[in-house]
C-alpha positions in Angstrom: 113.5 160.4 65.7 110.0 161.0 65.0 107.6 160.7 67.8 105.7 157.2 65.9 109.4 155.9 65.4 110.1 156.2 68.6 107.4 154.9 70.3 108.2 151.2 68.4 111.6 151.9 69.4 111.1 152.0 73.0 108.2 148.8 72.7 110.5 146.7 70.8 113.3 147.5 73.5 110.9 145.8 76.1 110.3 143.0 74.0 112.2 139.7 74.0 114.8 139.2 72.1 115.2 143.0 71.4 115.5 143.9 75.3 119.5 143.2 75.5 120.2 145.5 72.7 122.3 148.8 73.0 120.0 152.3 71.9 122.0 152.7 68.6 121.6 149.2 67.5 117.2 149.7 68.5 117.7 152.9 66.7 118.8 151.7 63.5 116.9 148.7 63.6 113.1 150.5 64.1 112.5 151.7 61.3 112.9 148.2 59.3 109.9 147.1 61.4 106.1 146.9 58.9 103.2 147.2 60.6 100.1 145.1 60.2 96.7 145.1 61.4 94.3 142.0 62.3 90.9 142.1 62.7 89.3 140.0 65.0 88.8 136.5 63.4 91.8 137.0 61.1 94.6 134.7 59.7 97.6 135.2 61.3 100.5 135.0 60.6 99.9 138.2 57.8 99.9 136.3 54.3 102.3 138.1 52.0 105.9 138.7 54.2 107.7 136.6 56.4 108.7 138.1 59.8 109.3 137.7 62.8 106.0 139.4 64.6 105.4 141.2 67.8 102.2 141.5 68.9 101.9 145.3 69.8 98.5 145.2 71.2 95.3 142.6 70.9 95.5 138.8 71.0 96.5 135.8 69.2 95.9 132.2 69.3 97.9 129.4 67.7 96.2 125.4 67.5 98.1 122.3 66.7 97.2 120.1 64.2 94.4 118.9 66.2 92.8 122.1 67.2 94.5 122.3 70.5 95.2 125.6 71.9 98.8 125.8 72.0 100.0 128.9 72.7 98.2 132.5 72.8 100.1 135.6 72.7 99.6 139.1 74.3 101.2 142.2 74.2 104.9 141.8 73.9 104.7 138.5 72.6 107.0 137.1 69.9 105.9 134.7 66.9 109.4 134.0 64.7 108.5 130.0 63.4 108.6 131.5 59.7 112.3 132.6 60.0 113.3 129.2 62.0 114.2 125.9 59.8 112.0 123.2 61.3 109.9 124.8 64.1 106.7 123.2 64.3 105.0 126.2 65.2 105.2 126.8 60.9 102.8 124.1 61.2 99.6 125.6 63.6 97.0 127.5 62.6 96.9 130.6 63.9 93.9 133.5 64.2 93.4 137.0 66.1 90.9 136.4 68.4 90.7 140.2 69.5 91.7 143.7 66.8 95.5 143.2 66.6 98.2 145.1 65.8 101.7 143.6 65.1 105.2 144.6 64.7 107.3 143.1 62.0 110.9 142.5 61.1 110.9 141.3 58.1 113.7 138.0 57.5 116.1 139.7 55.4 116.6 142.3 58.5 116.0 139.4 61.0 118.9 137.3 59.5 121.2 140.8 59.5 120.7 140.8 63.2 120.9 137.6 64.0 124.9 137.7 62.0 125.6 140.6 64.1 124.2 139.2 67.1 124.2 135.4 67.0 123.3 135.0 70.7 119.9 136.4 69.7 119.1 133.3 67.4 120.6 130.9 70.1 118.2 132.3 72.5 115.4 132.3 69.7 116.0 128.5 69.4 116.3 127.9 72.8 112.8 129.8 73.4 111.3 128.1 70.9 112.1 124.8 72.7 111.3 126.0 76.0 107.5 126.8 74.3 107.6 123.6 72.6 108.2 121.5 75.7 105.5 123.8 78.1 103.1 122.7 75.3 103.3 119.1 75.7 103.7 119.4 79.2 100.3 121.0 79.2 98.5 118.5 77.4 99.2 116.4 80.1 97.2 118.6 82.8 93.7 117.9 81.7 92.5 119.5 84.6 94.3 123.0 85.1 94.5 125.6 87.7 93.1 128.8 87.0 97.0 130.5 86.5 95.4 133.7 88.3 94.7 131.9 91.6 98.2 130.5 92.1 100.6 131.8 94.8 103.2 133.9 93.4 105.9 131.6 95.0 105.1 129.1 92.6 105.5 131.4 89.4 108.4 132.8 89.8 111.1 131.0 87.9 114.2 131.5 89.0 116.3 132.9 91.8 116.3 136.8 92.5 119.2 138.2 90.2 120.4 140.8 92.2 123.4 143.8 93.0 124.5 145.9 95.3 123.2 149.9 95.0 127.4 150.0 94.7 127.6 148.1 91.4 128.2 150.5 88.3 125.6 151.2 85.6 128.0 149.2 83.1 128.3 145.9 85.7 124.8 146.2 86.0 123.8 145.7 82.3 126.5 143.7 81.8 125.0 141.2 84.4 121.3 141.7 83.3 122.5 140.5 79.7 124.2 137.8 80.7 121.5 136.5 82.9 118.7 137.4 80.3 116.7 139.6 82.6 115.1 142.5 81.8 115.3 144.2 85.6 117.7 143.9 88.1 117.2 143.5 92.4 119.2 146.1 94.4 119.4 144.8 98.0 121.4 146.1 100.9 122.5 144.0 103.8 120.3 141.3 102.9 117.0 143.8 102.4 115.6 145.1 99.1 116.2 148.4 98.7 115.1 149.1 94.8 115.0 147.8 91.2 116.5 148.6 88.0 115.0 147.5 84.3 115.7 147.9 81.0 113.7 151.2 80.7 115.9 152.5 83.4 118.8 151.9 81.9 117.9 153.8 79.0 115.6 156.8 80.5 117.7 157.4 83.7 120.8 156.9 82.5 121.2 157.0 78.3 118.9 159.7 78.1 120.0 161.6 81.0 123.6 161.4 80.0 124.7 159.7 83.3 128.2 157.7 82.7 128.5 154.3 82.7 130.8 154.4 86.1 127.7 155.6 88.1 126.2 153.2 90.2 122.7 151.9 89.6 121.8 153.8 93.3 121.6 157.1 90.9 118.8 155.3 88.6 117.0 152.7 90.5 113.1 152.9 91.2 113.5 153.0 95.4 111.5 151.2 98.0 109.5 149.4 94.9 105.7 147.5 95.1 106.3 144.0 96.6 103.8 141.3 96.6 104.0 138.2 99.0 104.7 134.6 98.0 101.0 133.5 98.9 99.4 136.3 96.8 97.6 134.7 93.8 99.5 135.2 90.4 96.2 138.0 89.1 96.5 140.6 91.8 100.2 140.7 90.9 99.2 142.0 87.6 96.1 144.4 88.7 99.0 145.8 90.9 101.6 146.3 88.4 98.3 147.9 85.8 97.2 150.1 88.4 101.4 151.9 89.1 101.9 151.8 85.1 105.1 149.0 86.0 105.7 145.6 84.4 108.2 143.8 87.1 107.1 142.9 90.8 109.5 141.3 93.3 108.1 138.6 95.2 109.1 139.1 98.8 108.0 138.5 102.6 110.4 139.6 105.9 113.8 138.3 105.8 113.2 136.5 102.3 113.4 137.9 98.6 112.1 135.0 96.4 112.2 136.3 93.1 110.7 138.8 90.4 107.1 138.5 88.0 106.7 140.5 85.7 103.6 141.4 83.4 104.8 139.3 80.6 105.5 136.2 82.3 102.1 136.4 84.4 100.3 136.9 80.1 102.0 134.4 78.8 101.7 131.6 80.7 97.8 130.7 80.7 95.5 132.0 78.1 91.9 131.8 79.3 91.7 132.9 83.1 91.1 135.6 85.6 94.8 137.5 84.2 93.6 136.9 80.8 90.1 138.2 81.8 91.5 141.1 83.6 94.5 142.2 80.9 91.3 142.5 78.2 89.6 144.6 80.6 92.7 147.3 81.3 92.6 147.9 77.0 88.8 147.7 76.9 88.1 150.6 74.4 84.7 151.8 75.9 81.8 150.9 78.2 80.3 148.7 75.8 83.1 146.8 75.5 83.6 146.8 79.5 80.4 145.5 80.1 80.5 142.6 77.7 83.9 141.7 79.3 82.4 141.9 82.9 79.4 139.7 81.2 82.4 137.3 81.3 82.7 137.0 85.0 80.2 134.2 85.9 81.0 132.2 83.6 84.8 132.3 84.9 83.7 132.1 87.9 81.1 128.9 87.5 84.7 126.8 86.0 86.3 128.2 88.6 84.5 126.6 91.0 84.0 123.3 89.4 88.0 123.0 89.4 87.9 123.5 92.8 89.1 126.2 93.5 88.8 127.6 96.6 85.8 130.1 98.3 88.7 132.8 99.2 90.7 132.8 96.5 87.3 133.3 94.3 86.3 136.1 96.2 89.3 137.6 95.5 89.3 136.4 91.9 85.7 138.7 91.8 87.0 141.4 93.7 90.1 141.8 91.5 88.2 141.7 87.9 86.2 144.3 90.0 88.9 146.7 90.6 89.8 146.2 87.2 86.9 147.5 85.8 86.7 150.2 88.4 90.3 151.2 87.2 89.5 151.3 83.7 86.1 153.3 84.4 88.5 155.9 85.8 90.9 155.8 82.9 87.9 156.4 80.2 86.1 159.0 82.5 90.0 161.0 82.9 89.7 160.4 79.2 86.8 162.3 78.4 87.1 165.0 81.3 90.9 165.6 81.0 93.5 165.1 84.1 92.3 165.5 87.6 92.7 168.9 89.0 93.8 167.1 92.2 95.2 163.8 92.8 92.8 161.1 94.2 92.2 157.7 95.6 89.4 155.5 94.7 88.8 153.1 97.4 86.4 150.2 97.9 84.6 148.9 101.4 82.6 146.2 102.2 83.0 143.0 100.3 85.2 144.6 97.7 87.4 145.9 99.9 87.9 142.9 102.2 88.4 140.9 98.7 85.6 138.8 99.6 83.0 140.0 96.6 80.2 137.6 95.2 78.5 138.0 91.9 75.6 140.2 91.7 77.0 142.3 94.8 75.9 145.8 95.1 78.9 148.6 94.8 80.4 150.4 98.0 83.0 153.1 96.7 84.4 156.3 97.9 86.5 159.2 96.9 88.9 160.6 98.7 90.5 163.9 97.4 93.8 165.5 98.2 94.0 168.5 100.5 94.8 171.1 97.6 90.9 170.5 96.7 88.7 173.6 96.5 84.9 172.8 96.2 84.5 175.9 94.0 87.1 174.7 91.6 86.6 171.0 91.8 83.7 169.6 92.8 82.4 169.6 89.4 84.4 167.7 87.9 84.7 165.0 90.7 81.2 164.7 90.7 81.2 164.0 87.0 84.1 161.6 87.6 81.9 159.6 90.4 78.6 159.4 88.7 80.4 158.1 85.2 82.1 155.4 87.2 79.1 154.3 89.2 77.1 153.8 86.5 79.4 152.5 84.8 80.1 149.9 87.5 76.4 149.5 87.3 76.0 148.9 83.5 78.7 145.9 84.1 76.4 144.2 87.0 78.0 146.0 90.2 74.4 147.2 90.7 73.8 150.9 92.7 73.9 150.7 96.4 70.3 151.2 97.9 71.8 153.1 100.8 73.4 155.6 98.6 76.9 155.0 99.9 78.7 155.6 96.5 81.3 158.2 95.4 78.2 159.3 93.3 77.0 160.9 96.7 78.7 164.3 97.7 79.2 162.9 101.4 81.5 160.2 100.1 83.7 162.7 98.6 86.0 164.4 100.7 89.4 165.4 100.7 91.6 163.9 103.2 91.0 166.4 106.1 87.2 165.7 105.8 88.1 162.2 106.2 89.4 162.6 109.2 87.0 164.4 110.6 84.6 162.3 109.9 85.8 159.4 111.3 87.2 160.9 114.3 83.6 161.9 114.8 82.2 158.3 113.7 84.7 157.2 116.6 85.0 159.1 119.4 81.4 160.6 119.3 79.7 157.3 118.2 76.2 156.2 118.6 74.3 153.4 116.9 73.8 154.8 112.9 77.2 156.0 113.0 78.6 152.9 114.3 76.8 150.8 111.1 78.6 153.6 108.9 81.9 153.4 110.6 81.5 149.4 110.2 81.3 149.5 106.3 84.0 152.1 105.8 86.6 150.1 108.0 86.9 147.5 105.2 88.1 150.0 102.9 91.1 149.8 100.3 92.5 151.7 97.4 91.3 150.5 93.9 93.1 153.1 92.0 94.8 156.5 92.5 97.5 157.7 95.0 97.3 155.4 97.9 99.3 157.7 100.0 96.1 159.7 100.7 94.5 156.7 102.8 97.8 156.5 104.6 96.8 158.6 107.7 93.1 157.6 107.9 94.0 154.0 108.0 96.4 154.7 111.3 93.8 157.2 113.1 91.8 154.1 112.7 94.1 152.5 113.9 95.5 154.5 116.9 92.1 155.9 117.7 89.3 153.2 117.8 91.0 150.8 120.6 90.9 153.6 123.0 87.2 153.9 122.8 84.9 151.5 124.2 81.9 153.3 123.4 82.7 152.3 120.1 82.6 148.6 120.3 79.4 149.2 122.6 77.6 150.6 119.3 80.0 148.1 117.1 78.8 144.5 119.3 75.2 146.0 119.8 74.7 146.3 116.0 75.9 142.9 115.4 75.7 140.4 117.6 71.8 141.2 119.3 70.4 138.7 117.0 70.5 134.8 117.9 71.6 132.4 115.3 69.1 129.9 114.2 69.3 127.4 116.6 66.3 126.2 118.4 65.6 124.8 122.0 67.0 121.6 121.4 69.6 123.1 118.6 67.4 122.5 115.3 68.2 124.7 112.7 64.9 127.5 112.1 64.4 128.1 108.6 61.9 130.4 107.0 58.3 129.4 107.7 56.8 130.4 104.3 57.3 132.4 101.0 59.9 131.9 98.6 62.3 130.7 100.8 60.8 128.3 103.2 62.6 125.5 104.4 65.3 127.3 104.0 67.7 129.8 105.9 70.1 132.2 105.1 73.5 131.6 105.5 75.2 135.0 104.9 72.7 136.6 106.9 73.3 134.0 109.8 77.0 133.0 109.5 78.9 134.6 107.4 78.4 138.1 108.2 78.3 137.7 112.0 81.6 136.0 111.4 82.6 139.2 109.1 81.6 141.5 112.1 83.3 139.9 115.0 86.8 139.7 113.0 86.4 143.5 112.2 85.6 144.2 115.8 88.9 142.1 117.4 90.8 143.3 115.0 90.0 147.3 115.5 90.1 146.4 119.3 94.0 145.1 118.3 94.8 147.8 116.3 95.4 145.3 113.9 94.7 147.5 109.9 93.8 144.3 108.0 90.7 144.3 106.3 90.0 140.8 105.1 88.3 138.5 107.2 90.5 135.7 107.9 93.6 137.7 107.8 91.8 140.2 110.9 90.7 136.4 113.0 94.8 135.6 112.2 95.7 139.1 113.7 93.6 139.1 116.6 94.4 135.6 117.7 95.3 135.8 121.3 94.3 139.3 122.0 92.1 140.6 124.7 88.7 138.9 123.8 89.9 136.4 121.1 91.5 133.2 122.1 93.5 131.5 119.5 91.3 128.3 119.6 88.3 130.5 118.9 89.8 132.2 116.4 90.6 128.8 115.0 86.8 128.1 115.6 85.7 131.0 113.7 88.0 130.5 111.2 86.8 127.0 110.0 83.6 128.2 110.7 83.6 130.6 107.9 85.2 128.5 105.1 83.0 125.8 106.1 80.4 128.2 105.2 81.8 129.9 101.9 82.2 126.5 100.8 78.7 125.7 101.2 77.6 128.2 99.7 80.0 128.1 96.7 78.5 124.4 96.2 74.9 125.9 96.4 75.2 128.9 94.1 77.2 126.3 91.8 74.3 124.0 91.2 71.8 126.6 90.8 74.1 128.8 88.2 74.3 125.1 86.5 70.5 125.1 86.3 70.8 128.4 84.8 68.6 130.2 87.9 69.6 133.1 90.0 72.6 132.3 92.8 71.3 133.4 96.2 72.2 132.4 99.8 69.9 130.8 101.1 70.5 126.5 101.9 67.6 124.2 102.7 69.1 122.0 105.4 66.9 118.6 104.1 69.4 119.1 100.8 72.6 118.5 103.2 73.8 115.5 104.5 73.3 114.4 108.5 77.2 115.0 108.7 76.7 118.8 106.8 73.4 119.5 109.3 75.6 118.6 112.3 78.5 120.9 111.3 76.3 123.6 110.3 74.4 123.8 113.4 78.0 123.5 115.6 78.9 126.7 113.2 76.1 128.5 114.1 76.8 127.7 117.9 80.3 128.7 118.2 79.2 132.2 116.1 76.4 132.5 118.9 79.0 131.9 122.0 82.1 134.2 120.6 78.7 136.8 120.1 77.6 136.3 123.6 81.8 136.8 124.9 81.7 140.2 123.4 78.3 140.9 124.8 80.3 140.3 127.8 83.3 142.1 127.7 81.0 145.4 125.9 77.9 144.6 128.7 76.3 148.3 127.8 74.4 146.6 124.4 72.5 145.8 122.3 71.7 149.2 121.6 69.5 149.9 118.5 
């Protein structure tokens, strides 16, 4: 088959209602399919053939009769209202509202397989009903949650469909037909062992000439990516976009809830953070990047005024964040060719505790598989870094003053380097390496081969509890300097300049509460890196009671919230967001709880001041 023939083949195979049929029956089908192309702004459906119409890549969107969005389609999407009697879909206006390409069937072929296969039109009916009633649903919903900031536990639809790694290949698609599921959950004494989809079915086992009698252990993807029920619905999808896979169980210890996949996740909400994010993974170029991150305030500014929530926000950020970072390293491998080693992009600081604002600065590293030689390599992994970095910077993620980019040769090392340098950051510590050791903790992998971060994250852990010296440098760094709290407990604000009357909060609250978290949990070996999850980890440990990680757990939601509500109005007046709060603005109630934030910060600072008595040291 030629090589453009087969590429539709193997799309329409993934496609609804194609993705139960056999490989002769996609075969022979393919090359009935037309292809069309939409610019931006066009009418869709195509005038001139009636089909049913997948949308290949780009974006559609289809309004009722009053102009109400009703449904947009994504990649992999299926339009077939034409080639249905009755289906009020015929009825909407529809336009491309990116480039678009489309797959066709035209009728005549449609109507073939649908007499050869009439289960395909009861299921085209039965979707069509299932869309139809979603659509009226949502028109009672005035008020919407973002889809990309809802827990995975309330997407998934169904219950896992799942089989033994015992079952035979033909048992296997057998049962993934009947249930109309495009992958299958392999579990073994009550644990999740792999997956099989589709694709399998057809690389792994048509392809490779396997028999049917096999069982699916021979083809399955083993010990697959799993996501927990309380992860929001986006970072599912930035997960699936960064391993190149399209179905992610849903699963915490002892409990498999269920399978997302990339589809469901694109189809159910048009305008949000997924939406947002699946534009910037097919962005064509920087320009287009940047516009797309242009984007992010705006989604950000409704996201607030929903309600949503300061955490899930800063993950919202981070994650269109990684996104762009991830396709910045797709167009850069574009233009320089493949890596000569394998890599792993990771973030620190905000970014990587998923706790980014707009307008942050970038904090990224490299780090570069053992197989690197400088003489060989270092080129073009300094080309790599300085594309992305200023690329990052061209969509707002502005330079970081302190140098601490991949852009920089120190924060490019291969793994061995890595270790060396924070065993020496560690164990032979003093006050500047202490505030470098502090930012790099936070890291995670954005993109690349996460198994290269794999043993620096457990010498962190196994190596930093054992020495004090450490959190000596670690509590003397961040908790010398007193809250603003007067004699009698007034709240100090600035005394003149562009801020007077008011006070910071993230320089007072917010990142005092980042530091101690980061500092009980390293003292607990704990390897989280987000703030709330390290105070949940550390809870009960040496210096961390569980009421004051409680404390300092309200304590920093109270504050995210506040200052969520303050960058809010001024991004509505259309100035600057910042962090600084005049306390005369908040009521008696928010002055009160403010200043007991500010207190409980200052007495957890003071316990560790305690147990670490050699500080501050500067």
């Amino acid at each position: 088959m030629h090589d453009e023939l087969a590429e539709i083949r193997d799309f329409v195979g993934e496609c609804p209602p194609f993705d139960g049929l056999d490989e002769a029956t996609l075969t022979t089908l393919t090359p009935r399919f037309v292809i069309r192309y939409l610019r931006r702004g066009s009418d869709f459906p195509p005038p001139g053939q009636i089909a049913l119409w997948l949308v290949r890549q780009g974006a559609v969107e289809l309004r009722d009769t009053e102009g109400a969005l009703a449904r947009r389609m994504g990649e992999g999407d299926m339009y077939d209202a034409d080639c249905l009697p009755d289906s009020p879909e015929k009825s909407w206006a529809g336009h491309a509202v990116e480039d678009t390409l489309l797959y066709g069937l035209p009728q005549p072929d449609l109507e073939s397989l649908w007499q050869a296969h009439p289960e395909l039109r009861q299921r085209a009916l039965h979707d069509l009903g299932q869309r139809l009633a979603g659509a009226r649903s949502s028109q009672h919903v005035p008020l919407e949650r973002d889809l990309g900031s809802l827990p995975l536990a309330t997407l998934v639809g169904r219950a896992p469909v799942c089989a033994s790694p015992e079952t035979s290949i033909r048992d296997a698609a057998r049962r993934m037909t009947s249930e109309r599921v495009s992958a299958l959950l392999v579990v073994d004494e009550g644990g999740l062992i792999g997956i099989v989809t589709d694709r399998d079915l057809r690389s792994r086992c048509l392809a490779a000439g396997l028999p049917a009698q096999a069982p699916i252990s021979a083809i399955m993807t083993t010990e697959p990516c799993t996501l927990p029920p309380d992860a929001p619905g986006f970072e599912a999808l930035l997960e699936m976009t960064r391993r190149g896979i399209h179905h992610l169980p849903v699963a915490e210890p002892g409990k498999l809830h269920g399978l997302v996949s990339s589809t469901d996740l694109l189809r159910a909400q048009g305008v949000s953070s997924i939406h947002l994010a699946d534009r910037i993974r097919r962005a064509a170029d920087l320009g287009e990047l940047a516009a797309l991150a242009g984007e992010l305030p705006e989604l950000w500014l409704n996201l607030a005024r929903r309600g949503e929530g300061a955490s899930i926000l800063g993950r919202i950020v981070s994650g269109i964040a990684d996104a762009i970072a991830g396709r910045l390293l797709h167009l850069a491998e574009q233009r320089l060719g493949p890596p000569p080693v394998v890599y792993a992009w990771i973030a620190y600081g905000s970014q990587g505790r998923q706790e980014l604002t707009l307008h942050s600065d970038q904090d990224n590293a490299l780090i570069l598989d053992d197989d690197y030689i400088a003489e060989r390599h270092a080129d073009y992994f300094a080309q790599l870094a300085d594309d992305v970095c200023d690329g990052l910077a061209a969509c707002g993620f502005i330079h970081c003053p302190g140098d601490m980019m991949a852009s920089n040769p120190a924060w490019r090392q291969p793994v061995a380097g890595w270790l060396g340098t924070f065993t020496d950051w560690i164990s032979r510590t003093d006050a500047q390496k202490g505030r470098l050791a502090s930012n790099l903790f936070d890291f995670r992998v954005i993109s690349g081969d996460a198994a290269l971060a794999r043993p620096l994250r457990e010498l962190i852990g196994s190596l930093a509890p054992r020495h004090e010296t450490l959190f000596t440098h670690l509590v003397g760094n961040s908790c010398s300097a007193p809250p603003p709290l007067g004699f009698f407990r007034q709240l100090l604000v600035t005394g003149s300049g562009e801020h007077e009357g008011e006070l910071d909060i993230k320089r007072h609250g917010i990142l005092p509460i980042v530091d101690l978290a980061r500092i009980h949990a390293l003292a607990a070996g704990s390897c989280e890196a987000g703030t709330l999850a390290r105070l949940r980890a550390a809870a009960g440990s040496a210096h961390l009671s569980r009421d004051g990680a409680d404390t300092l757990i309200s304590a920093f939601e109270f504050l995210l919230a506040l200052r969520n509500r303050h960058q809010v109005e001024q991004l509505t007046a259309g100035t600057g967001a910042d962090n600084y709060v005049a306390p005369n603005r908040l009521s008696a109630a928010e002055r009160r709880h403010l200043r007991d934030v500010f207190l409980a910060v200052a007495t957890q600072q003071k316990a560790l001041l305690h147990a670490y008595p050699h500080g501050p040291i500067q």
